[in-house]
C-alpha positions in Angstrom: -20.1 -4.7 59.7 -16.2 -5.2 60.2 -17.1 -8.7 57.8 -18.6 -6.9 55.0 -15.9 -3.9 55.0 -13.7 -6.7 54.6 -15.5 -8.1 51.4 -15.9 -4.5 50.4 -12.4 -4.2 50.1 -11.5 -7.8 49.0 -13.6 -7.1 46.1 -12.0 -4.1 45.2 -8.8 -5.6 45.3 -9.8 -8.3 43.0 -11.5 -5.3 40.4 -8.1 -3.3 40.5 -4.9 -4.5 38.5 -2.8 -6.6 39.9 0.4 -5.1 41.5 3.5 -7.2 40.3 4.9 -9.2 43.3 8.7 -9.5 43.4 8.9 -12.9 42.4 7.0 -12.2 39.1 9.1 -13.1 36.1 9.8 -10.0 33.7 7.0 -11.4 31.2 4.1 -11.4 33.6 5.6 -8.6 35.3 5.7 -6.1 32.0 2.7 -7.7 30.9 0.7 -6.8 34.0 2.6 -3.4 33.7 0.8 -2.4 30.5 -1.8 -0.8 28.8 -4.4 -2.4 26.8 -2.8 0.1 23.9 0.6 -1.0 24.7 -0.3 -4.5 24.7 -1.9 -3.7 21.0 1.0 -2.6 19.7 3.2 -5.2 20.6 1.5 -7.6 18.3 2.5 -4.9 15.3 6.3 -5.5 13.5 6.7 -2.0 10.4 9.0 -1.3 8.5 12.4 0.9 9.0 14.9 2.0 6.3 18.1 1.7 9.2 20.0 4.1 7.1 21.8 7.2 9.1 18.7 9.9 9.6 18.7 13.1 11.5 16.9 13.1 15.0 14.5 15.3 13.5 14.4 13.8 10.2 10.7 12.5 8.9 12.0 8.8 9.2 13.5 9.0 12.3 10.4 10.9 14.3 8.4 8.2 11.8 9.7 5.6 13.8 9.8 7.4 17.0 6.3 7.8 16.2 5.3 4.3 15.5 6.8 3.6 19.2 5.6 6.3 21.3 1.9 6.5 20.1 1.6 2.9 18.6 3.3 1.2 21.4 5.0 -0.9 18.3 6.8 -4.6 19.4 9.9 -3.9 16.9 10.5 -2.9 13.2 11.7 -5.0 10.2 14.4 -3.7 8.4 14.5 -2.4 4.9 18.0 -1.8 4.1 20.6 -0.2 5.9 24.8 -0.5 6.0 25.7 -2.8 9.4 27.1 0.8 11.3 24.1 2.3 10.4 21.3 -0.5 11.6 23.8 -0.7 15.1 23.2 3.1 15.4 19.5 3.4 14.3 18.2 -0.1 16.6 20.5 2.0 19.4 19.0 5.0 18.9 15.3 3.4 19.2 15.6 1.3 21.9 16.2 4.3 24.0 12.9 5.5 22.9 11.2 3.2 24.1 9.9 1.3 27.6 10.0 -2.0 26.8 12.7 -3.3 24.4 12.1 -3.7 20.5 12.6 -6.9 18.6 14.2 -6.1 15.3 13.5 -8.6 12.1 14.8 -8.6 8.9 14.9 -11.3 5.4 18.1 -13.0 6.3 17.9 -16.0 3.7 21.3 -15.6 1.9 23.0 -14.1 5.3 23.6 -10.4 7.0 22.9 -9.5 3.0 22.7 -5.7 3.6 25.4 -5.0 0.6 26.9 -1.8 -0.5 29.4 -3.0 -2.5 32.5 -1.2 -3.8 34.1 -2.0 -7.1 37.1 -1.2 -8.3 36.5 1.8 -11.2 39.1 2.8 -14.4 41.3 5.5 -12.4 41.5 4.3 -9.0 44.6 2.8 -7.6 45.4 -0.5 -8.5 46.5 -1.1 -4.7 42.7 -0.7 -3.9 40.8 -4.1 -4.1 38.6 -4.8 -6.8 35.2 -5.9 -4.9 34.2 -5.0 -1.1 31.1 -6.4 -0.2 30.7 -3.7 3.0 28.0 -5.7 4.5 28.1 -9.6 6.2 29.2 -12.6 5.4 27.0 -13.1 2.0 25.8 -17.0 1.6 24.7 -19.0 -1.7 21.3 -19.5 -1.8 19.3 -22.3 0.3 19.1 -24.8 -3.0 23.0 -24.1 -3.8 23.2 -25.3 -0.3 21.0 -28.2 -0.7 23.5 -28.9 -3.5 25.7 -30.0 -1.2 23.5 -32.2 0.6 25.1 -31.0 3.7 23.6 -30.3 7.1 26.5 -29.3 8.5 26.5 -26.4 6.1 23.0 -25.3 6.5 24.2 -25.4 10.4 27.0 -23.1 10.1 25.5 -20.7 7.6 22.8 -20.2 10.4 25.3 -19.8 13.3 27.1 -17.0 11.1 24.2 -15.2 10.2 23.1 -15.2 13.7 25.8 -13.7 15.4 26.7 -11.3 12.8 22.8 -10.1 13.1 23.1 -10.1 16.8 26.4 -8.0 16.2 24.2 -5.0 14.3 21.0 -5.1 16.6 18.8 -7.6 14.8 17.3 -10.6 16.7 15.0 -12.4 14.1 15.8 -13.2 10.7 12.9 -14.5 8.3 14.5 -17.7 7.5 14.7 -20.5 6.8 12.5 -21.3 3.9 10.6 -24.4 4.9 9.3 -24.7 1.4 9.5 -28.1 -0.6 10.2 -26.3 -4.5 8.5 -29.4 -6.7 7.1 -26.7 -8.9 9.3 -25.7 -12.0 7.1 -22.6 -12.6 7.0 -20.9 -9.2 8.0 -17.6 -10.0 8.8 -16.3 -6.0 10.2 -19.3 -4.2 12.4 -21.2 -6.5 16.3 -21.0 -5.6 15.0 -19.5 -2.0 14.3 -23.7 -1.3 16.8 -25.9 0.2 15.3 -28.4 -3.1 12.2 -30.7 -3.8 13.2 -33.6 -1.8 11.0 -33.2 1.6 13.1 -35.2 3.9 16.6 -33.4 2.2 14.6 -30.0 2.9 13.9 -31.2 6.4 17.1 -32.3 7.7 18.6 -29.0 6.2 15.9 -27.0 7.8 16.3 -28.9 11.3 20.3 -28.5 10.8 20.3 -24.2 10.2 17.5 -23.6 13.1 19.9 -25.3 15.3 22.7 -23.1 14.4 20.7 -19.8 14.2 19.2 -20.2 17.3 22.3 -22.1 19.4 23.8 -17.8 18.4 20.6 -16.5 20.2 18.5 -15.2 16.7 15.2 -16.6 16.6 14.6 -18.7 13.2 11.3 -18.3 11.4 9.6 -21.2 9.5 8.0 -20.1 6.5 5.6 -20.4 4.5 3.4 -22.2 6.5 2.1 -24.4 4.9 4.1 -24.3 2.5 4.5 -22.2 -0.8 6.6 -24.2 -3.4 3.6 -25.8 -5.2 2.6 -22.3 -6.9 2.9 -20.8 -10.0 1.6 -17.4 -8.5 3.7 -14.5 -6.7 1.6 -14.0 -3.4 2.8 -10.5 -3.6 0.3 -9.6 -6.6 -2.5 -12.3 -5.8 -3.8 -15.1 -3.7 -3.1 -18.5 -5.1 -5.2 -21.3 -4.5 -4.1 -24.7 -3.5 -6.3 -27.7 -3.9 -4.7 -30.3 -1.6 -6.2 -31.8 1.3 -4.4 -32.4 4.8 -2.9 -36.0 3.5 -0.9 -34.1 1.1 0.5 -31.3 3.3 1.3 -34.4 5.8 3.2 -36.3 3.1 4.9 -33.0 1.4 4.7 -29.6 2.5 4.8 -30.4 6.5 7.8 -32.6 6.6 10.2 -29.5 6.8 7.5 -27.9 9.6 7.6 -30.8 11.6 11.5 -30.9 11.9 12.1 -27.3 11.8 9.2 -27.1 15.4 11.1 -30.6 16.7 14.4 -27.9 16.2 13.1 -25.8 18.5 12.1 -22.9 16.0 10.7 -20.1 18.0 8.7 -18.6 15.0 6.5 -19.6 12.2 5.4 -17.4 9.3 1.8 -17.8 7.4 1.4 -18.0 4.1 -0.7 -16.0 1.6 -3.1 -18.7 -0.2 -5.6 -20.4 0.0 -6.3 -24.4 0.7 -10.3 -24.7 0.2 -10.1 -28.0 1.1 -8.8 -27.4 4.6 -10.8 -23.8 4.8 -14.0 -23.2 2.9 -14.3 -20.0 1.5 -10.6 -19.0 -0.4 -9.8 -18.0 3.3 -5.9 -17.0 3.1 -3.6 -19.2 5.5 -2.8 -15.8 7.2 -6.5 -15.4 8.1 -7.8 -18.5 8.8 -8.1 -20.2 12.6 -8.1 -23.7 10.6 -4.9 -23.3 9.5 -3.3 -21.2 12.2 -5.2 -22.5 15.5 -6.0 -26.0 13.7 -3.4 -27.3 11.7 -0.5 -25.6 13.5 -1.2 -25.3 17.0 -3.0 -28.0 17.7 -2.0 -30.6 14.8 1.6 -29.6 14.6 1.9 -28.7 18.4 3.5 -25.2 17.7 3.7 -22.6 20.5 5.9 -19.7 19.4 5.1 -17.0 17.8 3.3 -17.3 14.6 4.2 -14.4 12.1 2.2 -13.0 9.0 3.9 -12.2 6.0 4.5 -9.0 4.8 0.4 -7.7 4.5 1.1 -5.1 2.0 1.0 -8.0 -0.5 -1.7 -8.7 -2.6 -2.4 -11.9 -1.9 -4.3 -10.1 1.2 -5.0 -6.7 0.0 -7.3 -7.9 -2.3 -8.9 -9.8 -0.2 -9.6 -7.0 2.9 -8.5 -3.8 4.1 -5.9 -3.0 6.2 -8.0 -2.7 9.7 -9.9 -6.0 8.7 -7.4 -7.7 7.5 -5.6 -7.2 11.1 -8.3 -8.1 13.1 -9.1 -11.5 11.1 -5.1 -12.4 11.5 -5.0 -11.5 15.4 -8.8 -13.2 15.4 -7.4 -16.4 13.5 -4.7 -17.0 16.2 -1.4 -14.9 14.5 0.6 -12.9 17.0 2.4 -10.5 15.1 1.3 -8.5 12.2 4.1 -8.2 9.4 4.5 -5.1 7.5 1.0 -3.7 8.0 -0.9 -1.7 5.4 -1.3 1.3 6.7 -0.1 0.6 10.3 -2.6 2.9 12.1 -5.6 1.8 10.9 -4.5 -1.5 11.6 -3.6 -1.1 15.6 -6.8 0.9 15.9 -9.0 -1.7 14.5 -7.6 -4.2 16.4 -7.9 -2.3 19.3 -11.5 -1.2 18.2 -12.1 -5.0 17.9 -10.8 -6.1 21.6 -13.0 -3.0 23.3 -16.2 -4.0 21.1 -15.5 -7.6 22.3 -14.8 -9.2 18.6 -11.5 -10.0 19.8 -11.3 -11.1 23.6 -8.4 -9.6 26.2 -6.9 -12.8 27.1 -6.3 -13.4 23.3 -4.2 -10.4 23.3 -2.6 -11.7 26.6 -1.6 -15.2 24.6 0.3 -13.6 21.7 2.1 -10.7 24.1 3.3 -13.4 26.1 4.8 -15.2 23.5 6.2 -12.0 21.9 7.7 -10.9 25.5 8.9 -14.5 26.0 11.1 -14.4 23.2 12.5 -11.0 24.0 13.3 -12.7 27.0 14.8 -15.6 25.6 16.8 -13.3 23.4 18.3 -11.4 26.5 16.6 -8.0 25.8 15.2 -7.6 29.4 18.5 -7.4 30.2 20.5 -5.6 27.4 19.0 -4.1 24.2 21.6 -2.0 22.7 24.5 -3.6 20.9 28.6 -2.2 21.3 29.2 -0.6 17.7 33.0 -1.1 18.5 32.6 -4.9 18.2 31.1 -4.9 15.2 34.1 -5.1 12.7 35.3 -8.3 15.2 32.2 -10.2 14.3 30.7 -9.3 10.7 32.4 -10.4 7.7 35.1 -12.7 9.5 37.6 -13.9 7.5 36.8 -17.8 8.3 33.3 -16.6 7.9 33.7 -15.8 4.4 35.7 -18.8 4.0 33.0 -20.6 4.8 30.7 -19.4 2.5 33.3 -19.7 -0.6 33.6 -23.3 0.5 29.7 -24.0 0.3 29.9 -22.0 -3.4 32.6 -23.9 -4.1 31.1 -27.3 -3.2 27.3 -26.6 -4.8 28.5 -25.8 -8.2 26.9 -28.7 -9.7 28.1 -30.6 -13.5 25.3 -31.6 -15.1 27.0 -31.7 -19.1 30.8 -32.0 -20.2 30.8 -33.1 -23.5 34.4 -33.5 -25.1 35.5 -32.9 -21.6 36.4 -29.1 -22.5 36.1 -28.4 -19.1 38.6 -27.6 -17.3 39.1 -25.0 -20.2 42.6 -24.9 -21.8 45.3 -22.2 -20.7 45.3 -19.5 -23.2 41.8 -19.9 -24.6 39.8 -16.8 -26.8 36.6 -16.8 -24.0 33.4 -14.9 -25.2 31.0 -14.2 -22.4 27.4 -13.6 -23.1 25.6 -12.4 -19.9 21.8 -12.6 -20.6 19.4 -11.2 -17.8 16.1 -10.8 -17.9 16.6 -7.2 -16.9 19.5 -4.9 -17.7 22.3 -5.6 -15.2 25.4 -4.0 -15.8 26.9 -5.9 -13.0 26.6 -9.5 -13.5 29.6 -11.0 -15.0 32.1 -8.5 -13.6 34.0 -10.9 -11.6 33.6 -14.1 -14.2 35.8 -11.1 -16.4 38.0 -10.2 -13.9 39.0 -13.7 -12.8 39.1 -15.6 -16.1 41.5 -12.4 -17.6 43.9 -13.1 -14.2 44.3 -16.6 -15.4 44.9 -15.4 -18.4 42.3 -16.2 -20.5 41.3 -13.6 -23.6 38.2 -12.2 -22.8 35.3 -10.3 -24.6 32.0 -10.2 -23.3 28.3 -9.1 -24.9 25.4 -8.3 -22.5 22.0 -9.4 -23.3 18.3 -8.9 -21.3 14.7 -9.2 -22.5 15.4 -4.7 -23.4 17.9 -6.3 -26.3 17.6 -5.1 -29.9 18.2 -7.8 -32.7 21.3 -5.8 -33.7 23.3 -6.6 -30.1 21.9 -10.3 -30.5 24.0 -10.1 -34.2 27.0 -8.7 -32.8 26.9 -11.1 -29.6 26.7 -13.9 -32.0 29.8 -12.6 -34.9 31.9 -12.4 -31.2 31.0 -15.8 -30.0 32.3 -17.6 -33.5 35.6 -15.5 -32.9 36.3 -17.0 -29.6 37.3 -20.6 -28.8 34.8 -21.0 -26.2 31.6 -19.2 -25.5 30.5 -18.9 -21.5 26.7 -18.0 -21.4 25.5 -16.9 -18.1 21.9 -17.2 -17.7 21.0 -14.9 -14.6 17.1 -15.2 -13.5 16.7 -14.6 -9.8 13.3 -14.7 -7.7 12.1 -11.7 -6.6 8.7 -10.1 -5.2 6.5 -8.6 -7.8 8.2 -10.2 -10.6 6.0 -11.9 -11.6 6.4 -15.1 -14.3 10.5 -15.7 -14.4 11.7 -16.0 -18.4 13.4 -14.8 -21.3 12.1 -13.5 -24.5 11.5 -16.2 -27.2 14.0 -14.4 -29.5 16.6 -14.7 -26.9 15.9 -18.5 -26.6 16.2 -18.8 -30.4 19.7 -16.5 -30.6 21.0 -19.4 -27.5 20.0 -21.8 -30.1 22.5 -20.6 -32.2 25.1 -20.3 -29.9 24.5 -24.2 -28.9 24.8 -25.0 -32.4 27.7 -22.8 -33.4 31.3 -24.3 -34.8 32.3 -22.7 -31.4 31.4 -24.9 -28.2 29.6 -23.5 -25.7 29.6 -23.6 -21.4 26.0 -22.6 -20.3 25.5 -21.8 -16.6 22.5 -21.2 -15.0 23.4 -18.4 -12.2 19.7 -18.6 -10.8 16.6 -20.4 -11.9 18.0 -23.7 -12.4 14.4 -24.9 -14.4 15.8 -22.6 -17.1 18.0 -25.2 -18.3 15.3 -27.2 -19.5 14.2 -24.2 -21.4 17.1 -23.6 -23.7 19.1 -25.9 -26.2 21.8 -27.7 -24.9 25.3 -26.8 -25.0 28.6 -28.8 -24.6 28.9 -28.3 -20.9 26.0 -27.2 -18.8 26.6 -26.2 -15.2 24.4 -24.6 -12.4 25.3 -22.5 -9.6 21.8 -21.1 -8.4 22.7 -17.5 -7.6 24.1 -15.1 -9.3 26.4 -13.7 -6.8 29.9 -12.5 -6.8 30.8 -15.6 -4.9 29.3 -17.8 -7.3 30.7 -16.2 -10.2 34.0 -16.8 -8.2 33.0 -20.7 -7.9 32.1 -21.2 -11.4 35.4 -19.7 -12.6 37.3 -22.1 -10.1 35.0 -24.9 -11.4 35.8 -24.6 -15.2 39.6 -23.5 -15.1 39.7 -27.1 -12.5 41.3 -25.0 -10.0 38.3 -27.2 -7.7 36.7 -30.2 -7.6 32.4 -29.9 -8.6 30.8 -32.1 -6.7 27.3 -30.9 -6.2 23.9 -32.3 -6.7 20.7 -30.8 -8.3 18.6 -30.7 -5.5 15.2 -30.1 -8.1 13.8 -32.0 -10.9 14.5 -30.4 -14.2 11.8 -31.3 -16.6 12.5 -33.3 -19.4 16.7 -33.2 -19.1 17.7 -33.9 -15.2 16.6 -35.6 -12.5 17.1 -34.2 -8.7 20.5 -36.0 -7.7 21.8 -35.6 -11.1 25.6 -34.3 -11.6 28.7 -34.9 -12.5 31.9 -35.4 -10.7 35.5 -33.7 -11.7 38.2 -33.8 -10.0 40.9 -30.3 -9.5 43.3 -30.3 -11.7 47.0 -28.8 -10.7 47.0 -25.5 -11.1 47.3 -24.3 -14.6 51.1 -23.1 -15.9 52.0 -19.8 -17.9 54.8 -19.5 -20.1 
């Protein structure tokens, strides 16, 4: 009798949850700790506006919401000053039991900007741009530019701690992606280049910084999106490569960037038929997740899911499906949700019903408390607001990132050697955007009339009437030089990247005008194969104040240019193509 008691209660020992022994390690420990509905939730990452809200404002009890009854793993952030994302991730962690990763698109840098500019009738003591954010970097391809690793290092470092300063522990970067596709309208300038071994030592080089500062890096977008002319954020592109390909292009970056130690990988919106039958997108499918990358690749951090409000998968299932095949196919966290709750209840619909096992749930919370661990969070989760202003926007930090501006500004054309420009010179400015932007060429004025220079300036988008084209054109042949900033930039739901034909045409005539011309591409590089030629053709591959900064330095000689084109150029440039020009002393008033 006393031998089956004692298998009476040894079996219902075994039935109950374990109780955590003390030398558990916080992961197991929290994991055994939890709910099946907490351990749901920790697999979904929403979205947060971190701007100042009221404790009973709809955001704030939004978010408090999306903790308390969704049990969510962290929040992404949407915008929001660095005070206010210090204050808000403080504020939520407080809420909630076990401490929330935040995430956010870090690919130039701590990037959220609110920017003051100097305004006719304010004091002239006050300064004429203040970013009010972090330490804003050049774009990935003005960095491969440079060619240097060292660079790609130290932009990672700074963007690390001065997230870690604000409360964020994962930034979405870096872009893995090998660009070799002029016409891809979303990754583009976002691409360390085309070269795949350049693009891996860069990427190997800025994981290392990022995550020596304690911020977890993200590959992305696995397996790689820079051989598409579509914007996965309105459809699902298709890919017809087979796995020799990927090995030979898109993986090389992958490869170094796991080697690095990357603690993240994000999927991919399209679809490779020839790896999974069926126009499966990357983000769903088990033979890309669990095949290619786990297994073939050896990954074993978290893998990510882009943002699934995009179209690439809303078009292809709803919200709750489209969860349950990305948990299913092997993806840990669930970016951006559509409609979050549907989401975490299918899922959790999915593991009671038995579609989607327990211990595959157990896998991915693991990996997601693992990394909260690794990050310190089981230990302290709330940042010091008082340290902030002794970590973001550093004055060697910025420093840094003018020096990479400075040294990416690439020389493709000089002909007649007018640059450096002459002191003294009548410069006409045409700023030509593919939307209006009354902001772009602001500091190109402001700089070139400090040294000096005469300045008028004529704005043009694809919105222009033919009589602002005229009047641009009557201002250009009264000038001595004419500057044409082109200014196309990436960006989700865009779409196709251009410029009206009629604006093509009027840059005709400003190539061919009595007056010589400096065209520079502050964006879309690919656009200089698109246009006529002018005298002197640069690129700078943003079109950030910080560029328009470096561009002035470069054609007034106050630096050396240097850079590289890291990207093919159809029909005019190959990658590695530029000129070098040396600094000139600087330039002497009378």
């Amino acid at each position: 009798m006393k031998k089956i008691l004692n298998m009476g209660f040894m079996a219902l020992m075994v039935s109950l949850p374990q109780t955590p022994t003390k030398d558990a390690g916080w992961v197991e420990t929290t994991l055994r700790s939890m709910t099946l509905e907490e351990k749901i939730g920790q697999l979904f990452v929403v979205d947060l506006v971190a701007v100042y809200a009221h404790r009973e404002s709809p955001a704030y009890r939004y978010a408090v919401n999306m903790i308390k009854r969704y049990h969510v793993g962290g929040f992404v952030l949407a915008g929001g000053t660095v005070t206010d994302i210090a204050m808000m991730t403080n504020a939520l962690q407080r809420e909630s039991k076990v401490p929330l990763i935040f995430n956010a698109d870090l690919e130039s840098g701590l990037t959220f900007l609110h920017p003051w500019r100097h305004v006719r009738g304010r004091g002239p003591e006050l300064p004429r741009y203040v970013p009010g954010g972090g330490t804003q970097f050049p774009s990935l391809m003005a960095v491969g530019a440079t060619g240097s690793a060292e660079y790609a290092a130290s932009m990672g470092a700074i963007t690390a701690r001065e997230a870690r300063a604000v409360g964020i522990h994962w930034t979405n970067s870096p872009v893995a992606d090998i660009n070799n596709n002029p016409e891809n309208p979303v990754i583009n300038t976002r691409s360390f280049g085309e070269d795949p071994e350049q693009v891996a030592r860069l990427v190997e080089a800025y994981v290392r910084g990022l995550q020596n500062e304690k911020a977890l890096g993200t590959l992305k977008h696995f397996p790689g999106h820079g051989d598409t002319e579509e914007d996965t954020h309105m459809m699902l592109p298709v890919m017809p490569f087979d796995q020799k390909r990927l090995e030979k292009v898109e993986l090389v970056p992958f490869r170094a960037g796991i080697a690095a130690g990357a603690k993240a990988v994000m999927t991919a919106h399209l679809a490779l038929p020839r790896l999974d039958t069926g126009r499966v997108p990357a983000t769903l499918s088990s033979v890309v997740i669990d095949g290619l990358l786990r297994k073939e690749l050896g990954f074993r951090g978290i893998v990510v899911t882009d943002g699934m409000t995009m179209q690439g998968i809303t078009d292809y299932a709803g919200p709750g499906e489209a969860a349950v095949l990305a948990v299913s196919a092997g993806a840990d966290v669930v970016l951006v949700p559509e409609e979050c709750e549907r989401a975490y209840e299918a899922v959790l619909a999915a593991v009671r019903s038995g579609r989607i096992t327990e211990s595959r749930i157990h896998e991915s919370v693991r990996r997601i408390l693992s990394a909260k661990e690794w990050l310190g969070l089981n230990v302290k989760k709330r940042v010091d607001p008082e340290k902030i202003a002794d970590e973001v926007g550093a004055p060697e930090s910025l420093q840094k990132a003018a020096e990479i501006s400075d040294r990416s500004i690439t020389l493709l054309r000089n002909e007649s050697n007018i640059i450096p420009l002459r002191p003294s010179q009548r410069i006409h400015l045409v700023i030509v955007t593919d939307q209006v932007d009354t902001q772009a060429g602001l500091e190109l004025e402001a700089m070139l009339a400090e040294a000096h220079f005469s300045v008028t300036i004529s704005r043009i988008s694809n919105e222009s009437g033919n009589s602002q084209l005229a009047e641009a054109v009557r201002l250009s042949q009264a000038a001595d030089i004419s500057l044409v900033g082109v200014y196309l930039s990436v960006g989700a739901w865009k779409g196709k990247l251009g410029i009206r034909n009629d604006i093509r045409d009027f840059l005709g005539e400003i190539a061919r005008s009595r007056v010589p011309s400096i065209l520079t591409a502050f964006g879309d590089p690919y656009v200089l194969g698109k246009i006529p030629l002018t005298e002197a053709i640069l690129a700078a591959y943003n079109g950030t104040v910080l560029a328009e900064r470096s561009v002035v330095k470069a054609i007034t000689g106050a630096i050396p240019v240097s850079g590289r084109l890291p990207v093919t150029i159809p029909g005019r440039y190959k990658r590695g193509d530029g000129l070098d020009l040396s600094a000139r002393p600087p330039l002497r008033t009378e």
